[in-house]
ChimeraX commands (.cxc) that place a marker at each C-alpha (Angstrom):
marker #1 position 14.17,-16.93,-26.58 radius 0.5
marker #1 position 10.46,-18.31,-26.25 radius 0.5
marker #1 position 8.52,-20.78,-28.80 radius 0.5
marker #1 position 4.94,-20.48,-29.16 radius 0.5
marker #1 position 4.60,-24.55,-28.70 radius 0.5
marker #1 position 6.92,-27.37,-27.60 radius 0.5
marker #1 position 6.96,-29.83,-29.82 radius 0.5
marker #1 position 9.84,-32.28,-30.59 radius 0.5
marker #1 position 10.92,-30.14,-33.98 radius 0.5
marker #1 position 11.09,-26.93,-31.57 radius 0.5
marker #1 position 12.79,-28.90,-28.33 radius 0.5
marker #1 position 15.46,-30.51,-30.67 radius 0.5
marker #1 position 16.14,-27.32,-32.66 radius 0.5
marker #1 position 16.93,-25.64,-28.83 radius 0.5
marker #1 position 18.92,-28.10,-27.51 radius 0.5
marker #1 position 21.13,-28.18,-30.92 radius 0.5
marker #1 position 21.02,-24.50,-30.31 radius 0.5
marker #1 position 22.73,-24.78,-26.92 radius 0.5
marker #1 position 24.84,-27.41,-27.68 radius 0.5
marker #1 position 26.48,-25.30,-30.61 radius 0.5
marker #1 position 26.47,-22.17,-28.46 radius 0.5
marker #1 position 28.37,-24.02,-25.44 radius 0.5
marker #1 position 30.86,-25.26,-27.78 radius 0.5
marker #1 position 31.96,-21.60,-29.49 radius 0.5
marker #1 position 32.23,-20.21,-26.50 radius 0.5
marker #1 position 34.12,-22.71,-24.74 radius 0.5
marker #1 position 36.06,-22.62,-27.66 radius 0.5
marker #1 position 36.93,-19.10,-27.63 radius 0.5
marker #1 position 37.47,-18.79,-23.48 radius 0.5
marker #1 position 40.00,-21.80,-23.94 radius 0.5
marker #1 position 38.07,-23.84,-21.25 radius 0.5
marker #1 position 36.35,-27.10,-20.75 radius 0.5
marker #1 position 31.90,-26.55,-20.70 radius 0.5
marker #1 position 31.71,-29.94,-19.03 radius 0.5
marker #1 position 34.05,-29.75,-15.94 radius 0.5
marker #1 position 31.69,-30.68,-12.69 radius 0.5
marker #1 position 32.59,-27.01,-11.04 radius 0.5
marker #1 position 30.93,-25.57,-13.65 radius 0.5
marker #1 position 27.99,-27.76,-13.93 radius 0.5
marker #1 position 27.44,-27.27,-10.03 radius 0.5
marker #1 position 27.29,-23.48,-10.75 radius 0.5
marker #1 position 24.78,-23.97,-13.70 radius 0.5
marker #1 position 22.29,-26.38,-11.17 radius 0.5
marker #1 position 22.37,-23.41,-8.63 radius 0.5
marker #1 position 21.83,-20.68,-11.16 radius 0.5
marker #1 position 18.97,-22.56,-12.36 radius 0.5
marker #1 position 17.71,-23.21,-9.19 radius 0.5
marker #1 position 17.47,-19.50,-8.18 radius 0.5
marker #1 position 15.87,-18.72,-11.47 radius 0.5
marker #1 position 13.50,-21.73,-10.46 radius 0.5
marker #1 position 12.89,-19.98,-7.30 radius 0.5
marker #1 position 12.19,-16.62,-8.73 radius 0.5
marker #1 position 9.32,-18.15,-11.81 radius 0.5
marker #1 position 7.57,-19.26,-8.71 radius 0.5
marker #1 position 7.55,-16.56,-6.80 radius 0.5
marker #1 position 5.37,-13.17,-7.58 radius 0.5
marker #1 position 7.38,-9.90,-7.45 radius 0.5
marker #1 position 10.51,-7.93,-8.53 radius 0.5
marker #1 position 13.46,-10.66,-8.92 radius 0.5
marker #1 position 17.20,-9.37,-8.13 radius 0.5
marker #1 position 18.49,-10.72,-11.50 radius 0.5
marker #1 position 19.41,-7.77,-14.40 radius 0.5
marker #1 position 16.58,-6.38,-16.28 radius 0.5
marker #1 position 16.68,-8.73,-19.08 radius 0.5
marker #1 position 16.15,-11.93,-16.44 radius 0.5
marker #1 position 13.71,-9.92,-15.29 radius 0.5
marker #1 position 11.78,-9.07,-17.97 radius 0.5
marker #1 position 11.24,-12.59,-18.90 radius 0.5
marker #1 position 10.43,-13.88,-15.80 radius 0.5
marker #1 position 7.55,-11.08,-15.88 radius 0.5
marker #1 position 6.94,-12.44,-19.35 radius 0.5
marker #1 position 6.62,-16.24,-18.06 radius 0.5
marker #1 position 4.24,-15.63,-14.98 radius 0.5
marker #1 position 2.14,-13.92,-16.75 radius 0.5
marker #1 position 1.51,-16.52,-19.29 radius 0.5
marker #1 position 0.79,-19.26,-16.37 radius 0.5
marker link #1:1,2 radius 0.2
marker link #1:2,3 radius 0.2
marker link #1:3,4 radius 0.2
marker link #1:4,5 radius 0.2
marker link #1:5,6 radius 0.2
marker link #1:6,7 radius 0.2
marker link #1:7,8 radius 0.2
marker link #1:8,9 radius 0.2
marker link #1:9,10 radius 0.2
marker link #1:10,11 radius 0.2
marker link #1:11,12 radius 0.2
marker link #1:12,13 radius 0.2
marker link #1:13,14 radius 0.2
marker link #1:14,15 radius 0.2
marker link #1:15,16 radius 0.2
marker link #1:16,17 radius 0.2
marker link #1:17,18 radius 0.2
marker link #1:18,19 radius 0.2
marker link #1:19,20 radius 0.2
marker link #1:20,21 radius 0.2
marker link #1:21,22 radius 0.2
marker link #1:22,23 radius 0.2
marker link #1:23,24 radius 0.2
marker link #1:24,25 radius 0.2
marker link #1:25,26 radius 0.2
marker link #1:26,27 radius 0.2
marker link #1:27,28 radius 0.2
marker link #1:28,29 radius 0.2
marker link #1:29,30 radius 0.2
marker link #1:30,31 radius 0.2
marker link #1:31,32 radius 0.2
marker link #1:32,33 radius 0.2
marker link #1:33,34 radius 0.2
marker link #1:34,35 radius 0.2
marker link #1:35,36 radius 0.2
marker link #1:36,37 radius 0.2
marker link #1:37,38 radius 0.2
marker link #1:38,39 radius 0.2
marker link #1:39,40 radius 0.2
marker link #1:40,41 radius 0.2
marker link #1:41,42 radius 0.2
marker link #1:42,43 radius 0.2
marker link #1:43,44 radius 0.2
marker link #1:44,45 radius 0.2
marker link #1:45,46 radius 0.2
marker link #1:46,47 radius 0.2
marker link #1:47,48 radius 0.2
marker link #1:48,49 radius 0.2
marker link #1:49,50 radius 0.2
marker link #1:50,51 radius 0.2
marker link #1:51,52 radius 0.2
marker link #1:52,53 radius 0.2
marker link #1:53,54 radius 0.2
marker link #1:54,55 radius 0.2
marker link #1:55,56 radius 0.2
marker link #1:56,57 radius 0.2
marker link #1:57,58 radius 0.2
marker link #1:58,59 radius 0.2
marker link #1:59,60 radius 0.2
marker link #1:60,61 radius 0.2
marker link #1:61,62 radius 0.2
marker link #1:62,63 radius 0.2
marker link #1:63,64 radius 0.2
marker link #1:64,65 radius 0.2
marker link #1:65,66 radius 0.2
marker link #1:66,67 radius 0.2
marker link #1:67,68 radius 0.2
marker link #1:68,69 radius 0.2
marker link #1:69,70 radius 0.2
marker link #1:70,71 radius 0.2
marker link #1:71,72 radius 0.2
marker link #1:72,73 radius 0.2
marker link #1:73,74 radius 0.2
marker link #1:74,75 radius 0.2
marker link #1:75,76 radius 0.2
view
């Protein structure tokens, strides 16, 4: 999902977004979103996808990550 502008209407709505989302499906896998195994997994996901927005070239994610990251660098 991408927003034309950030503003504090758009940030809130996607971090309400998120929050909601985390909860169903946590909800329907029967498992707790917040343990610190799982947040450790999320900071090193992020950090590859970090990685990869910096970087110029084919990524090794699936072709939807990848897609988007095409999408992001060539807006900056």
């Amino acid at each position: 999902m991408l927003i034309d502008e950030l503003t504090p209407h758009s940030l809130g709505a996607l971090i309400a977004l998120y929050e909601h989302k985390v909860y169903v499906m946590a909800s329907i896998w029967d498992i707790n979103p917040f343990d610190q195994w799982g947040v450790e997994m999320g900071k090193q996901m992020a950090e590859s996808v970090h990685q990869a927005m910096q970087q110029a070239g084919e990524s090794q994610f699936d072709s939807s990550t990848n897609q988007l990251l095409k999408h992001i660098q060539q807006l900056s």
